[in-house]
C-alpha positions in Angstrom: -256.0 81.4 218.5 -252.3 80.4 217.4 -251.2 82.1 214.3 -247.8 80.3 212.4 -245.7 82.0 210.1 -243.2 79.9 208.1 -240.0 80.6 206.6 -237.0 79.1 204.8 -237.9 77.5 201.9 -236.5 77.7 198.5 -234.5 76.4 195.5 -231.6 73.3 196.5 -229.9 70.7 194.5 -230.2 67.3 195.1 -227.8 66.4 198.2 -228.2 70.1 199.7 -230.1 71.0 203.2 -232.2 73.4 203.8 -233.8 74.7 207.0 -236.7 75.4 207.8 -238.8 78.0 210.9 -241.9 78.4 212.3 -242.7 81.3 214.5 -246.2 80.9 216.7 -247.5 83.8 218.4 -251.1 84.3 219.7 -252.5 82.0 222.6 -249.0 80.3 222.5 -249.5 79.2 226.4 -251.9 76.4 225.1 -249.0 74.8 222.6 -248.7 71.1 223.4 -247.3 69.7 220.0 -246.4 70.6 216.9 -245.6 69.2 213.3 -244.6 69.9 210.1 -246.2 68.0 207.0 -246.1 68.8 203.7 -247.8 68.4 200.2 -246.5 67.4 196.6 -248.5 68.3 194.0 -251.3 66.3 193.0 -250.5 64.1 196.4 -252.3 63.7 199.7 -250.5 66.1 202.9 -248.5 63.9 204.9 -246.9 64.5 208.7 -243.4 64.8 208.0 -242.3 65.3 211.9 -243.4 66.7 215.1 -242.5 67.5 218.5 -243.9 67.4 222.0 -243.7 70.9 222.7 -242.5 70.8 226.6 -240.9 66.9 226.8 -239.2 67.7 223.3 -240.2 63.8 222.2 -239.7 63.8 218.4 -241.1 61.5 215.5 -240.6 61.3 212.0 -242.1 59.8 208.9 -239.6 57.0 207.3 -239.3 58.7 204.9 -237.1 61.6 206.2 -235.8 59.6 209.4 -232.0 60.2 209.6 -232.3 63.3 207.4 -234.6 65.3 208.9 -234.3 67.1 212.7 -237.4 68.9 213.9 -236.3 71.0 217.0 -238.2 73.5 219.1 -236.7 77.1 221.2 -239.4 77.4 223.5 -238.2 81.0 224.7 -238.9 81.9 220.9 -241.9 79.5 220.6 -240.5 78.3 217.1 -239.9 75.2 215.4 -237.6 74.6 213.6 -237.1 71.9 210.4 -233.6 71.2 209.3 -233.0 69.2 206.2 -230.1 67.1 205.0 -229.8 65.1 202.0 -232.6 66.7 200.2 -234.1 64.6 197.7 -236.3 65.3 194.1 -239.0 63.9 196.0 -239.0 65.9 199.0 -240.2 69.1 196.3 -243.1 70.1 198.5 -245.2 73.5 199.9 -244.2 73.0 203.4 -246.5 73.8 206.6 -246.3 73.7 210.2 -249.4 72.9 212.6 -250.5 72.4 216.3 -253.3 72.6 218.8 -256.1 69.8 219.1 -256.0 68.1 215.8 -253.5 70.1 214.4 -256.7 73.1 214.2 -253.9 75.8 213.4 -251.5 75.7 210.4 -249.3 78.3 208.9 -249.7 79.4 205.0 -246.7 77.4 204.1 -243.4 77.7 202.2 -242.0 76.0 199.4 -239.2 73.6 199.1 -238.0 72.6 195.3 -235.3 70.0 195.0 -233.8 70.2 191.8 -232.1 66.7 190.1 
């Protein structure tokens, strides 16, 4: 069992950052990758970006390529989302996840990007 514990959302302008953490604790030995997606409302949950966990290989939707950085500290077993150049349409609830098929997820923090 991994539990995930988001923080760092909140209010921005258009053009602002924001950045985002994810704390895992529990059977954190047994982290391989992990990912943040998110969720508009009224919109399918879409991977946003992830990480291998030891090898620190990144990807990133195309849609946040060159604003977003997901990063890891593995002493602190966090992740970490930092966000440039925010846009009205990156307003989501945003939520970490890893293990097989991304099985654990945290409860998620919102992100509102004002016009």
């Amino acid at each position: 069992q991994v539990l995930l514990v988001e923080s760092g959302g909140g209010l921005v302008q258009a053009g602002g950052s924001l950045n985002l953490s994810c704390a895992a604790s529990g059977r954190t030995d047994s982290l391989d990758r992990m990912a943040w997606f998110r969720q508009a409302p009224g919109k399918e949950r879409e991977l946003v970006a992830a990480i291998d966990w030891i090898g620190g290989i990144t990807g990133y939707a195309a849609s946040v390529k060159d604003r977003f950085t997901i990063s890891r500290d593995i002493t602190k077993n966090t992740v970490f989302l930092q966000m440039k150049s925010l846009k009205p349409e990156d307003t989501a609830v945003y939520y970490c996840a890893t293990g097989k098929m991304y099985m654990y997820w945290g409860q998620g923090t919102q992100v509102t990007v004002s016009s």
